[in-house]
C-alpha positions as CSV (number, residue, x, y, z in Angstrom):
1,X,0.0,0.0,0.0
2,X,1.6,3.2,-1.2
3,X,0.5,6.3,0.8
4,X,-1.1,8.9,-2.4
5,X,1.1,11.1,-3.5
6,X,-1.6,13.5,-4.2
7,X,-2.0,15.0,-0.1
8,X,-6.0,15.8,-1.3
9,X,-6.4,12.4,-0.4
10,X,-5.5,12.2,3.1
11,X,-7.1,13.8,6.3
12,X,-6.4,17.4,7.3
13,X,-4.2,16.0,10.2
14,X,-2.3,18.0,13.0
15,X,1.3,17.2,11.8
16,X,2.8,13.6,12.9
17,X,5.2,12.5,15.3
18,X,8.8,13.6,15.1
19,X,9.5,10.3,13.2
20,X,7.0,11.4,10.7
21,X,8.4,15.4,10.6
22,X,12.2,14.2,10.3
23,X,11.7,12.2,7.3
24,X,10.8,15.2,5.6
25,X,14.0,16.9,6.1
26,X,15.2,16.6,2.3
27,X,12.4,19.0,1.4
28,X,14.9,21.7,2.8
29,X,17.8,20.5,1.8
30,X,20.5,22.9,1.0
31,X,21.9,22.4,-2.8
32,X,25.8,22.6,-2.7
33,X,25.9,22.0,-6.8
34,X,23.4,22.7,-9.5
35,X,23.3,22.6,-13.1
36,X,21.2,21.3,-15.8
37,X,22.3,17.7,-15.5
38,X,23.6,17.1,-12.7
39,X,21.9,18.0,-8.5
40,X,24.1,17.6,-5.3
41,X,22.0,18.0,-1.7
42,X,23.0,18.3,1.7
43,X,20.3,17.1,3.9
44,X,20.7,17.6,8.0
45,X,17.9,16.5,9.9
46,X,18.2,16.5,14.0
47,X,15.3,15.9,16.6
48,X,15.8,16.3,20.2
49,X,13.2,15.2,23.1
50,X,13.1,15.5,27.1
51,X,10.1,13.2,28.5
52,X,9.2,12.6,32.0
53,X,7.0,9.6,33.2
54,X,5.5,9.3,36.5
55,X,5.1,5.4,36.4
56,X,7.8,2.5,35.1
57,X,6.7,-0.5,33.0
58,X,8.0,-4.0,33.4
59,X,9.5,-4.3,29.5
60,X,12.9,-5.3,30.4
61,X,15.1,-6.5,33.2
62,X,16.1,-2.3,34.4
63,X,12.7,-1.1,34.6
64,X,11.6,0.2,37.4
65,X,8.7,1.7,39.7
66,X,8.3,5.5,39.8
67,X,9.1,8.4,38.0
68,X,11.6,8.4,35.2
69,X,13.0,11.4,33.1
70,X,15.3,11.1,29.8
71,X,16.3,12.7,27.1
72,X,17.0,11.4,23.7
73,X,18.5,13.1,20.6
74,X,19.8,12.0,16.9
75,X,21.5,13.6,14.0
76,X,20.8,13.0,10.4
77,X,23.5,14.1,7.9
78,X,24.2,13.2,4.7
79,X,24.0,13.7,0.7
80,X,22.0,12.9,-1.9
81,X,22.9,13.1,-5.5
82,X,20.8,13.1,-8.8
83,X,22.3,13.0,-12.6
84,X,20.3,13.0,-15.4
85,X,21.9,12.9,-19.1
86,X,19.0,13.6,-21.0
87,X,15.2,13.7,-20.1
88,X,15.0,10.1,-22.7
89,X,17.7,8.2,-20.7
90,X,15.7,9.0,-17.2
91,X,17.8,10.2,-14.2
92,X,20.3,8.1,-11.6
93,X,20.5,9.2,-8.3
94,X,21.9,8.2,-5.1
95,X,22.3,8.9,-1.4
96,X,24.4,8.5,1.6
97,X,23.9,9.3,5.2
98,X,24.9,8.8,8.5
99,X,23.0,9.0,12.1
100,X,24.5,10.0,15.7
101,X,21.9,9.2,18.2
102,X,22.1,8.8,21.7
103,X,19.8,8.6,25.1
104,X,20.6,10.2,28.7
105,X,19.3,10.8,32.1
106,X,17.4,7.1,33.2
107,X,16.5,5.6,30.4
108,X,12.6,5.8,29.2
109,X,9.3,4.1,30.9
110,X,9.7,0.7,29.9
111,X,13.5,0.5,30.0
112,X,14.6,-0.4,27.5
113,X,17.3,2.4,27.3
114,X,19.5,3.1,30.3
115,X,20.6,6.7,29.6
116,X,24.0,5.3,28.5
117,X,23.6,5.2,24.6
118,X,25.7,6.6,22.3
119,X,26.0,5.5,18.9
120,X,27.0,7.1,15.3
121,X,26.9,4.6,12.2
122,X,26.5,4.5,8.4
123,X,22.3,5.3,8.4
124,X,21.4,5.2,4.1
125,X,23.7,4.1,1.3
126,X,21.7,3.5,-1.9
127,X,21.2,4.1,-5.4
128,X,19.1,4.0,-8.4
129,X,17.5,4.9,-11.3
130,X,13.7,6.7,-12.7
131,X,12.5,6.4,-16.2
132,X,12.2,9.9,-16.8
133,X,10.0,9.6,-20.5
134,X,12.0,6.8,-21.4
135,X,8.8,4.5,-21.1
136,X,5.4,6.4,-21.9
137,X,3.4,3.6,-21.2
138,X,4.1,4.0,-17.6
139,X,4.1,7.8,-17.3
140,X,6.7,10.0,-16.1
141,X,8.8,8.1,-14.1
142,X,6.9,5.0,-14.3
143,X,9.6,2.9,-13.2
144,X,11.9,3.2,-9.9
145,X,14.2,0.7,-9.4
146,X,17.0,1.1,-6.3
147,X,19.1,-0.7,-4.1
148,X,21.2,-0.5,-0.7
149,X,20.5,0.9,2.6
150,X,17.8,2.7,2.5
151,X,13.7,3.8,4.8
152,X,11.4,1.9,3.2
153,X,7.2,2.3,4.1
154,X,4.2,0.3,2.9
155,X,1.3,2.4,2.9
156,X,0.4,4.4,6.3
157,X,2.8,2.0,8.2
158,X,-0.1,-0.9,8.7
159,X,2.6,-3.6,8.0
160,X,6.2,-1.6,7.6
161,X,7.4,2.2,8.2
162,X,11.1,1.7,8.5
163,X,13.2,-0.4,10.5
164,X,12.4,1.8,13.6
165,X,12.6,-0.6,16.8
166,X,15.7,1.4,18.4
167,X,16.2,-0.6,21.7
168,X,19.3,-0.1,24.1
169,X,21.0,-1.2,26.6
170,X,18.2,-2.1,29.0
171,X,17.4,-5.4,27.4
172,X,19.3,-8.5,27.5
173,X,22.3,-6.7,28.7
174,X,22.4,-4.3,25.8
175,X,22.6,-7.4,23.0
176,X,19.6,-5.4,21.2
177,X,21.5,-2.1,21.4
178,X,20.7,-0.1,17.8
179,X,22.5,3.3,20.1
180,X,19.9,4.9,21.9
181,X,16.9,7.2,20.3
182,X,13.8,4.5,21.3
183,X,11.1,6.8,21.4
184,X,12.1,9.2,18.4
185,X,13.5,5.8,16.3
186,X,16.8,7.2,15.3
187,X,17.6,4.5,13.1
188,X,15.2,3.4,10.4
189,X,16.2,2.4,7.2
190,X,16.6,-1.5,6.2
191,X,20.1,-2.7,5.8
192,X,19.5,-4.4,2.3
193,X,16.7,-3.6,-0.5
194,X,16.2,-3.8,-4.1
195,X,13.2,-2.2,-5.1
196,X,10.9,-1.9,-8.4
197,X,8.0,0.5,-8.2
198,X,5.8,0.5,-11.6
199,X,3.3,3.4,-12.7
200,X,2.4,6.9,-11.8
201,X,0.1,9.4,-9.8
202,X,-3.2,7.4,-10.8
203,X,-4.6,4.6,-12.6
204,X,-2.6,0.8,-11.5
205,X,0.7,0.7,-10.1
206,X,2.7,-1.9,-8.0
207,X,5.8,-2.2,-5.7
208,X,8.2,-5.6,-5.7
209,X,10.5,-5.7,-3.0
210,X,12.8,-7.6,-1.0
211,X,14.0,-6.0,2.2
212,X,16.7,-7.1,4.9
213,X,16.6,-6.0,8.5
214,X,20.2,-6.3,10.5
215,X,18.0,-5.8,13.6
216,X,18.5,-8.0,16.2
217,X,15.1,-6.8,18.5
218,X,13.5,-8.2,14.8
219,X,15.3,-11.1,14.5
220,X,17.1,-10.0,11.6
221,X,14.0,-11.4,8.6
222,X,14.4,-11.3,5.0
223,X,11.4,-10.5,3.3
224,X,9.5,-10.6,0.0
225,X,6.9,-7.6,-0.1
226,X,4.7,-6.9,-3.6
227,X,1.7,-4.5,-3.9
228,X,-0.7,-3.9,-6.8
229,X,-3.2,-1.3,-6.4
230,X,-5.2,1.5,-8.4
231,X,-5.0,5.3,-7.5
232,X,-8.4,7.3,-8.7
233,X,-9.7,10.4,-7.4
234,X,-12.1,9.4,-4.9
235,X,-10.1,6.5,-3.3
236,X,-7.0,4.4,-3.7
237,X,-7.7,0.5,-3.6
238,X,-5.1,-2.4,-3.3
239,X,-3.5,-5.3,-1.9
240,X,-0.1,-6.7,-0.6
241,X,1.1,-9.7,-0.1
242,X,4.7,-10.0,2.2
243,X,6.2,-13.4,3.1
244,X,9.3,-13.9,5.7
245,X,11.9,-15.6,3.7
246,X,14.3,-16.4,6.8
247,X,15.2,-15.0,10.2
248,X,18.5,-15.1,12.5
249,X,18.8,-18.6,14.4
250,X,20.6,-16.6,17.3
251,X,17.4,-13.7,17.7
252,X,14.6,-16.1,16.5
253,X,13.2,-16.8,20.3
254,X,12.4,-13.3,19.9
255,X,9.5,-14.1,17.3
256,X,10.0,-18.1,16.8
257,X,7.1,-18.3,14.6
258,X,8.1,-15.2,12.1
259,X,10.2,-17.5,9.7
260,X,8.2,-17.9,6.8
261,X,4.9,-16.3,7.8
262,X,2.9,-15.1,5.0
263,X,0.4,-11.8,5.4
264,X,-2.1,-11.3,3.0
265,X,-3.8,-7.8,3.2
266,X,-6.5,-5.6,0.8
267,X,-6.7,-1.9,1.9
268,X,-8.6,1.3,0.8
269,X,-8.5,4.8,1.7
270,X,-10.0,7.9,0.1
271,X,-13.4,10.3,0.4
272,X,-15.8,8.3,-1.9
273,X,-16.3,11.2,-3.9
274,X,-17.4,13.6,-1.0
275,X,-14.5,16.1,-0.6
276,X,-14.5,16.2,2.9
277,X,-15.1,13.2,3.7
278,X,-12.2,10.4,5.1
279,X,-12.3,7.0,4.6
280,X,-9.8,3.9,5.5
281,X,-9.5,0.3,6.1
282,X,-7.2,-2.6,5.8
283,X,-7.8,-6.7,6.4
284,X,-4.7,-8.3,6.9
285,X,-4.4,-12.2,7.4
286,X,-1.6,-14.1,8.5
287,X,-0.3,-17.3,7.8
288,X,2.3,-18.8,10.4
289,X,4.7,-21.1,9.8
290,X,3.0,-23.3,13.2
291,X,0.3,-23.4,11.2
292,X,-1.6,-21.0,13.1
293,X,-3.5,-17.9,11.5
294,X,-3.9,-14.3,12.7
295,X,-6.0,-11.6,11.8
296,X,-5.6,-7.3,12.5
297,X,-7.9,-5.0,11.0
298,X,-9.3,-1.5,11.2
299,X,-12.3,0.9,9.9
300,X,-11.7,4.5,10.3
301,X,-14.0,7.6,9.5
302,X,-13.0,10.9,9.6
303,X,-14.6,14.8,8.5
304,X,-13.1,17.8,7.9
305,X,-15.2,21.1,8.6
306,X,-13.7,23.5,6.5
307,X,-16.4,26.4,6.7
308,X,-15.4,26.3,10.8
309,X,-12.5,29.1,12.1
310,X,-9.3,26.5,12.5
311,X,-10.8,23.4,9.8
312,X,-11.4,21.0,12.5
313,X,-11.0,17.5,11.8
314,X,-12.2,14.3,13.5
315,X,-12.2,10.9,13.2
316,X,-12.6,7.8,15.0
317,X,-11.0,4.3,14.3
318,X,-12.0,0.8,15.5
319,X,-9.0,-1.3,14.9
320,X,-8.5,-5.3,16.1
321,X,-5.7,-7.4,16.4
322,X,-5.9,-11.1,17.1
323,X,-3.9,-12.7,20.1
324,X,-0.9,-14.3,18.2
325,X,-0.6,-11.9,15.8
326,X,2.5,-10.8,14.4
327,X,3.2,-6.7,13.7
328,X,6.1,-6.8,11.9
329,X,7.2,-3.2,11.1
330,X,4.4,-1.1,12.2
331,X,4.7,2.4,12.7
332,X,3.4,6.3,12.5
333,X,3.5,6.6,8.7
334,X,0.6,9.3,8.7
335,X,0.7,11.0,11.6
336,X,1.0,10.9,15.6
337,X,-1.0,7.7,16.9
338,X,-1.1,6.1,13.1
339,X,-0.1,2.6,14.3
340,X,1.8,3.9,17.8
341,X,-1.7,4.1,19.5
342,X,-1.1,6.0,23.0
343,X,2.2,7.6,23.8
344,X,2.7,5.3,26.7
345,X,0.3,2.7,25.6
346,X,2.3,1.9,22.9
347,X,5.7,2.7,23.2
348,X,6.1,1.8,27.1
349,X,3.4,-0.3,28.6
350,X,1.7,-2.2,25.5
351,X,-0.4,-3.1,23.3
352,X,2.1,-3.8,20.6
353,X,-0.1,-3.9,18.0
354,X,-1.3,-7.3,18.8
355,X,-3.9,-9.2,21.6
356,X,-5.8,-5.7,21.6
357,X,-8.9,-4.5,20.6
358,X,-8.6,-0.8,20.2
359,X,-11.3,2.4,20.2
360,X,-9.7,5.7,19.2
361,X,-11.2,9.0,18.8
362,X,-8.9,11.9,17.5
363,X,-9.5,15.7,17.0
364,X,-7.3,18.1,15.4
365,X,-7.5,21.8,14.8
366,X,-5.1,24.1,12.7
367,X,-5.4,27.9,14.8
368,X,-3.0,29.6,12.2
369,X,-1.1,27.8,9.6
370,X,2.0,27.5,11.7
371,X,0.6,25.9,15.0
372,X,-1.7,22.8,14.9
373,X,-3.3,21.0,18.1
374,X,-4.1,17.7,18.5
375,X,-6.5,15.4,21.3
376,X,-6.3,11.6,20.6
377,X,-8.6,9.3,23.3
378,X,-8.0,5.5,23.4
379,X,-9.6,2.8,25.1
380,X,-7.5,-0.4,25.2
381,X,-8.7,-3.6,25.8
382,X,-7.0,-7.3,25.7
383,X,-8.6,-10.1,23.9
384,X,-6.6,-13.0,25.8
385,X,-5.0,-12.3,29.0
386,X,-3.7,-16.0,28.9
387,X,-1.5,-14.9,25.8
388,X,-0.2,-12.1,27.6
389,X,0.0,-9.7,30.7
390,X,-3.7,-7.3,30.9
391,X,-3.4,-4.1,29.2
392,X,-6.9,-2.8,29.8
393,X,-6.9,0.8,29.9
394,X,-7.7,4.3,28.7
395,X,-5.1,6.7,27.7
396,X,-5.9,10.5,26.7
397,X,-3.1,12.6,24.7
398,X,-3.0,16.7,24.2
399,X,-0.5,17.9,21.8
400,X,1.0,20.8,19.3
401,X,2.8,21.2,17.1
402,X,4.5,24.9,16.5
403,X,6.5,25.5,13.0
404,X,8.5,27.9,14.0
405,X,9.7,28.4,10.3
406,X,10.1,26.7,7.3
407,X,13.4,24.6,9.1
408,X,12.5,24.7,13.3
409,X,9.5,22.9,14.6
410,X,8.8,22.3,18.5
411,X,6.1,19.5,20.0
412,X,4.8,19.7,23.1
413,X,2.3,16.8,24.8
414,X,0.9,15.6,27.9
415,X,-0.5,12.0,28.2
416,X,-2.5,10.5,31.0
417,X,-2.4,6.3,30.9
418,X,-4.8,4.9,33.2
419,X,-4.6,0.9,33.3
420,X,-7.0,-1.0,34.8
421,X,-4.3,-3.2,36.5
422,X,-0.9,-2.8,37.8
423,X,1.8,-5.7,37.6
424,X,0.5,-7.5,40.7
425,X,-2.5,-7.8,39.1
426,X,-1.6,-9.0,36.1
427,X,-1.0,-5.7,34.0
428,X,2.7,-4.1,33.6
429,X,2.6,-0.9,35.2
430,X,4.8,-1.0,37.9
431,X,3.8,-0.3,41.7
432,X,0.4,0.3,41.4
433,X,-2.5,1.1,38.8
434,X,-2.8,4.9,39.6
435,X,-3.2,7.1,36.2
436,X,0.6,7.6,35.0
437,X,1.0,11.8,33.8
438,X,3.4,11.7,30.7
439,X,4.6,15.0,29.5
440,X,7.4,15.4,26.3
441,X,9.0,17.9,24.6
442,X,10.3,17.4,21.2
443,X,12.4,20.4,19.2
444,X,13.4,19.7,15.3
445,X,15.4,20.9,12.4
446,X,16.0,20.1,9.1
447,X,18.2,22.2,6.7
């Protein structure tokens, strides 16, 4: 599922998470060579957050009870290049980047960081080539094939939105260390891909892929990903089918039953015609190699009221995931609580995208075209408590989102989690199962 490239087709969202923002950084990116052939970019991108948490969650062997505060940070810098000899022989390009991340103070909520993360490594190294008008058939760069290390996302981030599990030195000893940066996923792009995308802004198009993850919180899977779908003006249908080729042996207890599972998923999105109308939905079945199947899906509605001072927007999703099922690469691939539902829910205490049955009800308003504010309400509830600990619960987060310019951005939110159990009762929060006050601040750049 490729999100539409035409932005008329998605919700007026409040703007997404810092994941979301920082992959936009090349659209500032500062040209250091120019000329009619031949485009050289350099692309900085740098997000730093300070979060406090009133409550631990037991997610690793260092969590603890009571209040935590961290701060995490990453920098994105690298270049891209793009030749192209003649508008007939299409255009190569090619990128490179690295990422410095680290994590101080305590380590987050769940810890899985200890505040002792620091990490700079090769981030993006790949290449390829567009059609240009080489192939009319297929439009205008109709076909994108590339290769290396690069971020790869399917869709709004149902099934894949980058390699972005960043754990640290708080589980098993720091074996699943990726360098610090767990909430704001400093590290996101697959280590091996070969890509072929077919078609253009409308009508059919498809993806074939095969993408390598070196990390070790994954298991380290191979997989085989293709999509076909078709792109019209009032909604983009599709499907995709992705298979897991292989995992690592040595990371494998991690997901034992992720080698060769086969997910099988048919999606829409779009306004039916009605301009301010949302619609989206996605089935996804899975196909495990114990011969068990799993199921996750959603329905979600949402309206924009455009004559209204601000354009509100709201929406509410129902979304279901069965008790053994498997979420893969989930992520926020359209904006803050996409696939992340709750800021603590999520990325501290559970769900995990799986054994959950999910209610959320979001609200978004755009004051002045630089500051947008955001409410997202979640009830939780767990289908199986046998498969897992109780992660009943009701979470309710307030944010905004300030752009201070066309290159600074800053994020405030506050989060209240309230589970219905605390560890002793079968839930992870630790200590006791009083509401937990989360509060964040995230600053951004890109040049």
């Amino acid at each position: 599922m490729t999100i539409p490239r035409d932005s008329s087709k998605l919700p007026a969202l409040a703007l997404g998470s810092a994941m979301t923002i920082a992959m936009c950084g090349s659209a500032s990116a500062l040209e250091l060579h120019g000329t009619d052939q031949t485009t050289i970019n350099l692309n900085v991108t740098g997000v730093a957050g300070a979060f406090h948490s009133q409550k631990g969650y037991a997610q690793s062997e260092t969590a603890e009870p009571g209040g935590r505060d961290w701060q995490e940070g990453f920098l994105k810098y690298g270049l891209d290049v793009t030749h192209t000899p003649s508008p007939s022989a299409g255009s190569l390009y090619a990128n490179v980047a690295w990422t410095s991340s680290a994590t101080w103070g305590q380590g987050d909520a769940g810890g899985f960081t200890t505040g002792d993360e620091r990490r700079t490594r090769l981030e993006d190294l790949a290449v390829g080539w567009r059609s240009g008008n080489l192939i009319p058939s297929l439009g205008s760069d109709g076909l994108d094939i590339s290769v290396g290390r690069q971020y790869i996302q399917i869709g709004d981030g149902f099934l894949i939105s980058g390699d972005s599990l960043n754990f640290g030195e708080g589980v098993l000893g720091g074996e699943l260390n990726r360098g610090g940066g767990y909430y704001l996923a400093a590290r996101q792009s697959f280590d091996k891909t070969a890509v072929v995308r077919l078609g253009g802004e409308a009508g059919w198009r498809g993806e074939l892929m095969w993408l390598e993850s070196d990390n070790r919180a994954q298991a380290k899977p191979e997989m085989a990903v293709g999509t076909i779908e078709h792109v019209a003006d009032e909604a983009t249908l599709g499907a995709t089918y992705l298979k897991v080729l292989d995992t690592d042996d040595d990371y494998a207890f991690l997901y034992p039953d992720r080698d060769g599972t086969r997910v099988y998923t048919i999606y829409g999105n779009g306004n039916a015609g009605v301009e301010n109308l949302f619609l989206s939905g996605q089935y996804a079945f899975q196909e495990k190699s114990n011969d068990d199947s799993e199921n996750a899906w959603y329905l979600e509605a949402g309206w924009t009221f455009d004559q209204l001072p601000g354009t509100p927007y709201a929406s509410y999703r129902f979304s279901r995931f069965s008790d053994g099922y498997d979420p893969l690469f989930y992520g926020n691939g359209r904006a803050l609580g996409t696939w992340f539902q709750g800021e603590v829910a999520a990325n501290y205490a559970g769900p995990f995208a799986t054994n959950a049955r999910i209610h959320q009800l979001n609200l978004a308003l755009e004051p002045t075209e630089q500051l947008s504010i955001g409410l997202l309400m979640y009830r939780f509830d767990t289908l199986d408590t046998t498969r897992g600990p109780n992660l009943d619960g009701n979470e309710i987060d307030l944010y905004a989102t300030w752009a201070i310019n066309d290159r600074w951005w800053v994020m405030p939110l506050v989060g209240r989690y309230d589970p219905d159990a605390s560890i002793a009762e079968g839930g992870t929060q630790l200590g006791d199962s009083d509401p937990n006050y989360y509060t964040q601040l995230l600053v951004g750049f890109n040049f």
